[in-house]
Z-matrix of the N, CA and C atoms (Angstrom, degrees):
N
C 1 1.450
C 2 1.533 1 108.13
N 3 1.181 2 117.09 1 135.77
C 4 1.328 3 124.75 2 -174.26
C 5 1.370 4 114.34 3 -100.47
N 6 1.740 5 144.10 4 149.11
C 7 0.785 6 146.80 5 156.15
C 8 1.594 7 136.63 6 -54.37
N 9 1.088 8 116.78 7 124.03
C 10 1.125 9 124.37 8 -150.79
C 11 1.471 10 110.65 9 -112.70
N 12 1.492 11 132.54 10 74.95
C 13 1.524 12 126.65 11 -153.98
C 14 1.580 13 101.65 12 -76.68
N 15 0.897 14 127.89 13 -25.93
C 16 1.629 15 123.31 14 156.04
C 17 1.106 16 118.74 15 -47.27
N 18 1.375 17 136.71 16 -33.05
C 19 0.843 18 147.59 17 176.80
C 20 1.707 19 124.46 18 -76.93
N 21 1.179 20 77.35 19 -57.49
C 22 2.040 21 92.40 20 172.80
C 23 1.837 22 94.90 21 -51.66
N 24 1.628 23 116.18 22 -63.31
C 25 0.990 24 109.73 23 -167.52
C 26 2.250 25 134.29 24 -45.38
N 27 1.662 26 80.99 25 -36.15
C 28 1.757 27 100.91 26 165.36
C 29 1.136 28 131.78 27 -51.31
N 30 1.227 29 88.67 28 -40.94
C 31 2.166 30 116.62 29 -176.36
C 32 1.652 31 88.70 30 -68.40
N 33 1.734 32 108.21 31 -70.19
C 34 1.572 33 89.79 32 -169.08
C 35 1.507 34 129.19 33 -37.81
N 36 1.551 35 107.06 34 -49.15
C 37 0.735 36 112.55 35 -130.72
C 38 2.064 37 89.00 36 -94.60
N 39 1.387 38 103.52 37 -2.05
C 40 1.499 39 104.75 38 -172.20
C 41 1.711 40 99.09 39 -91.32
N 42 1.937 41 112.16 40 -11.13
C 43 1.548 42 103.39 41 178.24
C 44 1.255 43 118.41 42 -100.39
N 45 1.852 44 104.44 43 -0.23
C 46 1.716 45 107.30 44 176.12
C 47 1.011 46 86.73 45 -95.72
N 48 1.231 47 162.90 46 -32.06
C 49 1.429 48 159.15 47 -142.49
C 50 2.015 49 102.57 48 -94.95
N 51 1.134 50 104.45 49 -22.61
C 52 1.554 51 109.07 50 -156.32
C 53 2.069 52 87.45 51 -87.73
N 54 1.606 53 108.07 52 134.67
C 55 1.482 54 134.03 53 142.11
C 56 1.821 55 105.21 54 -29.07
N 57 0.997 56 90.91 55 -21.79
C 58 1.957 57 70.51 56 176.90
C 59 1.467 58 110.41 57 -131.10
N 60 1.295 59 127.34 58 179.74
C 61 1.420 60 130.09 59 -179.32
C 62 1.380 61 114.60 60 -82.49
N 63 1.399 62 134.35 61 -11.74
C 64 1.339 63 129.86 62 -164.69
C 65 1.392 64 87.85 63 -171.23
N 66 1.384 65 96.60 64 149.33
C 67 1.780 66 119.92 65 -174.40
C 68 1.427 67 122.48 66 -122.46
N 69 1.157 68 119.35 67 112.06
C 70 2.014 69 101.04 68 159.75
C 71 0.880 70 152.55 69 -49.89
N 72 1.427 71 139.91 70 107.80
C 73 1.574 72 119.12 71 -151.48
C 74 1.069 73 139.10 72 -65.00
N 75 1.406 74 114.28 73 18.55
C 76 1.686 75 151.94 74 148.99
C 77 1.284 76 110.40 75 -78.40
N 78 1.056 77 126.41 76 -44.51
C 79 1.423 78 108.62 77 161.10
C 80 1.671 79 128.73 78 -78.35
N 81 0.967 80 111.11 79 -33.22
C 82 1.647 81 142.69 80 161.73
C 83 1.674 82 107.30 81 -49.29
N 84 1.203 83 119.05 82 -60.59
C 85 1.783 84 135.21 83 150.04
C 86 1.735 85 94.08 84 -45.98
N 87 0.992 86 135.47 85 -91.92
C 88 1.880 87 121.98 86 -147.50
C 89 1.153 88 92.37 87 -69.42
N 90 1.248 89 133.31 88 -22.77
C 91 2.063 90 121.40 89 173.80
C 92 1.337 91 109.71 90 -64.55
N 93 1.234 92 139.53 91 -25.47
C 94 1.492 93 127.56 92 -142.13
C 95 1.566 94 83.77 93 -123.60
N 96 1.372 95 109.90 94 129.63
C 97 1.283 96 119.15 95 156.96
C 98 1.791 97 113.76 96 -125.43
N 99 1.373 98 98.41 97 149.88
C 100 1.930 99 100.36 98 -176.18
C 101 2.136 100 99.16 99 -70.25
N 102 1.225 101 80.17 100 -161.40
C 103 1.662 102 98.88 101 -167.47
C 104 1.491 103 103.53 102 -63.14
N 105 1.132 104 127.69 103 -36.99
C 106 1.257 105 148.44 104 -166.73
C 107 1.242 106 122.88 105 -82.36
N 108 1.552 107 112.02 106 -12.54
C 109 1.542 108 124.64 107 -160.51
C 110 1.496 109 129.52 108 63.45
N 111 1.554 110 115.09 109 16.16
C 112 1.223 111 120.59 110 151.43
C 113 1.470 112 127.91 111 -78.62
N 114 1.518 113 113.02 112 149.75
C 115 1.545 114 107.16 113 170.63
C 116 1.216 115 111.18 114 -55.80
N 117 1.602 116 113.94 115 175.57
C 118 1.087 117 110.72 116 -155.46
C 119 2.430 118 82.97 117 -136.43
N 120 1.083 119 118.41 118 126.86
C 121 1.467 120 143.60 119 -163.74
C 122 1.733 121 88.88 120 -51.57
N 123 1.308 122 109.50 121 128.33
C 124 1.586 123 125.45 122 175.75
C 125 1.772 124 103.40 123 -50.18
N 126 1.234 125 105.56 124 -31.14
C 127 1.595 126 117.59 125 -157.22
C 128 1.708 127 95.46 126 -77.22
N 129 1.490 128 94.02 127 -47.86
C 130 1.949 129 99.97 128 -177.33
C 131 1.430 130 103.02 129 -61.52
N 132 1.505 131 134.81 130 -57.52
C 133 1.051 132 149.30 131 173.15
C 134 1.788 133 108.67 132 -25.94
N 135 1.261 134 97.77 133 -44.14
C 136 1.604 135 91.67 134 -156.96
C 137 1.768 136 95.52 135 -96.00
N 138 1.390 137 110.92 136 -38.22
C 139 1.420 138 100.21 137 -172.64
C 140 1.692 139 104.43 138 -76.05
N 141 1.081 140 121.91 139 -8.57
C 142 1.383 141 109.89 140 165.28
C 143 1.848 142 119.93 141 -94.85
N 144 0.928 143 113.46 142 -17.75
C 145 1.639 144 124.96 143 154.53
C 146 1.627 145 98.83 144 -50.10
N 147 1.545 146 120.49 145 -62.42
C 148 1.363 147 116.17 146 -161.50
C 149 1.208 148 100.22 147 -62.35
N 150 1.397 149 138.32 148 -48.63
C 151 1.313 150 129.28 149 -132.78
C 152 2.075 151 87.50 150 -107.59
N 153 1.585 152 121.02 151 -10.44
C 154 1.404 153 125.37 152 158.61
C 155 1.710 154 95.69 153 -60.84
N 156 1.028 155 115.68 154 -37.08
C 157 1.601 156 108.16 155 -158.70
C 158 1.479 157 108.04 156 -68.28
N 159 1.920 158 106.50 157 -58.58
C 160 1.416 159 121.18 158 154.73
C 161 1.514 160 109.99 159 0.77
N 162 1.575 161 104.69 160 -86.47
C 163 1.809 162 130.75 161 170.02
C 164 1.267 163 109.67 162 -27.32
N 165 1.084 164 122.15 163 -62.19
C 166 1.877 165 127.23 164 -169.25
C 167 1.363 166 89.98 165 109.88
N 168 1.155 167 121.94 166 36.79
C 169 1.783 168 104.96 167 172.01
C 170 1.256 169 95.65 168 -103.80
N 171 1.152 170 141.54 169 -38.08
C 172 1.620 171 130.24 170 -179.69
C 173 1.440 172 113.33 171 -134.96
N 174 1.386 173 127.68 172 159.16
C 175 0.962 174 141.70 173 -165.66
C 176 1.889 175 123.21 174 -138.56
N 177 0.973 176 102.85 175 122.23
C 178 1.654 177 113.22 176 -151.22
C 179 2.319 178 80.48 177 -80.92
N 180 1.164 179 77.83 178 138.82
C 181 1.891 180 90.18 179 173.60
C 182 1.446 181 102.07 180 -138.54
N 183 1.425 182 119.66 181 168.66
C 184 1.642 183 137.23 182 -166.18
C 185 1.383 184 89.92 183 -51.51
N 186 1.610 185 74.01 184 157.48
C 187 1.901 186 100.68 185 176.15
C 188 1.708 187 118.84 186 41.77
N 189 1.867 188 106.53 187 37.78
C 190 1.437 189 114.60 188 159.94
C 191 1.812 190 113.30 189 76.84
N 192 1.254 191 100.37 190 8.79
C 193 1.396 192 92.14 191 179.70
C 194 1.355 193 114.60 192 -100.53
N 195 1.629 194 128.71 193 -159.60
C 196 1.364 195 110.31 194 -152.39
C 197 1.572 196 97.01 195 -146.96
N 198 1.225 197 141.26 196 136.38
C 199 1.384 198 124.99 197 164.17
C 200 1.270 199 122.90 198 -147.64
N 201 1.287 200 117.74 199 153.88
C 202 2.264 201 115.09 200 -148.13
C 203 1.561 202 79.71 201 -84.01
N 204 1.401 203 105.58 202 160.62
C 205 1.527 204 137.33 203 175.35
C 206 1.183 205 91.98 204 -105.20
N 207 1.544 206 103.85 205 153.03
C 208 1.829 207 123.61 206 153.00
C 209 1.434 208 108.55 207 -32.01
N 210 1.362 209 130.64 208 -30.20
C 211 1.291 210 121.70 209 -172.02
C 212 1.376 211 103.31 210 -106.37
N 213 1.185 212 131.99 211 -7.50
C 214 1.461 213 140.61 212 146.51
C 215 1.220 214 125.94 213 -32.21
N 216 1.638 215 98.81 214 -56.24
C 217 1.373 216 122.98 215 -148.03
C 218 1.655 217 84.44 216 -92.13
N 219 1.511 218 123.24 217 -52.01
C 220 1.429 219 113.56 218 -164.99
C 221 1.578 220 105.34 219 -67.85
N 222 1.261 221 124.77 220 -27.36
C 223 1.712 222 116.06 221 164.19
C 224 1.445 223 125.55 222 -51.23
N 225 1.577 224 103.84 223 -35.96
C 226 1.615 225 107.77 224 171.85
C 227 1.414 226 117.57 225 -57.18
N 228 1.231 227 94.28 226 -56.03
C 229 1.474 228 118.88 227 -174.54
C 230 1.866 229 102.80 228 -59.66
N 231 1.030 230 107.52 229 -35.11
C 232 2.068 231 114.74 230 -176.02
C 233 1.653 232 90.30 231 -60.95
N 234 1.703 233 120.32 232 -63.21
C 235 1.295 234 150.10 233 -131.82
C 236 1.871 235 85.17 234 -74.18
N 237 1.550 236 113.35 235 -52.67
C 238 1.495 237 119.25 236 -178.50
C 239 1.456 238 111.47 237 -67.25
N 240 1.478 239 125.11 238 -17.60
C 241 1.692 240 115.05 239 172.74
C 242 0.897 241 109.03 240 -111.05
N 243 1.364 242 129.26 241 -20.20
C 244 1.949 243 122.03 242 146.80
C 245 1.743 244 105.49 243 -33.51
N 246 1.608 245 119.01 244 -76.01
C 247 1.200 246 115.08 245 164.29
C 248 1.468 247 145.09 246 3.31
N 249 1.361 248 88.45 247 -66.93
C 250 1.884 249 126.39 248 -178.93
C 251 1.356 250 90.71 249 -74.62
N 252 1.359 251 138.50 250 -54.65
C 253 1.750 252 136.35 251 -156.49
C 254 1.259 253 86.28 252 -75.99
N 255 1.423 254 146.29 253 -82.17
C 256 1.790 255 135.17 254 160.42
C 257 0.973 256 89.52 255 15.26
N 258 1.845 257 110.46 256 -92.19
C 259 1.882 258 99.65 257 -120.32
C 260 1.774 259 86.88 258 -95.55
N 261 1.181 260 133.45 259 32.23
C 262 1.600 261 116.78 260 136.43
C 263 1.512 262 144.54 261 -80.88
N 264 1.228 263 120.82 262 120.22
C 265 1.805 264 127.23 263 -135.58
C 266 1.592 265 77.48 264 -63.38
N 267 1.374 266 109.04 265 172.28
C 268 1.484 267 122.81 266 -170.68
C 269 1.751 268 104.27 267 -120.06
């Protein structure tokens, strides 16, 4: 299975985005949709959570839920001024 940085990026950005501090990966699964606007497979979801965890971008807490690290949060934050450096005319 290959890494999917679109993917990694959704996840972050669907557990800074979320009303609570930590998410289930059922909820984390119906948040994330691919490029296309399809869901995105419980199985992809989770083996890229694990291997986010690997990273230090997220961190698994009680009762299966999931929540971004400081180094989570500074990838989002990298991923949003990558963005910004794009869309400045050249």
């Amino acid at each position: 299975m290959q890494r999917d940085f679109d993917l990694v990026v959704a996840i972050l950005r669907t557990i800074a985005d979320a009303d609570l501090p930590a998410l289930a990966i059922d909820q984390i699964e119906t948040a994330v949709v691919d490029e296309n606007g399809n869901g995105v497979a419980v199985e992809w979801v989770a083996h890229h959570l694990d291997i986010m965890a690997d990273a230090g971008l997220v961190k698994a807490v009680d009762g299966g839920a999931w929540r971004l690290t400081w180094q989570g949060y500074d990838a989002l934050e990298q991923d949003d001024e990558d963005e910004d450096d794009d869309a400045l005319p050249m």
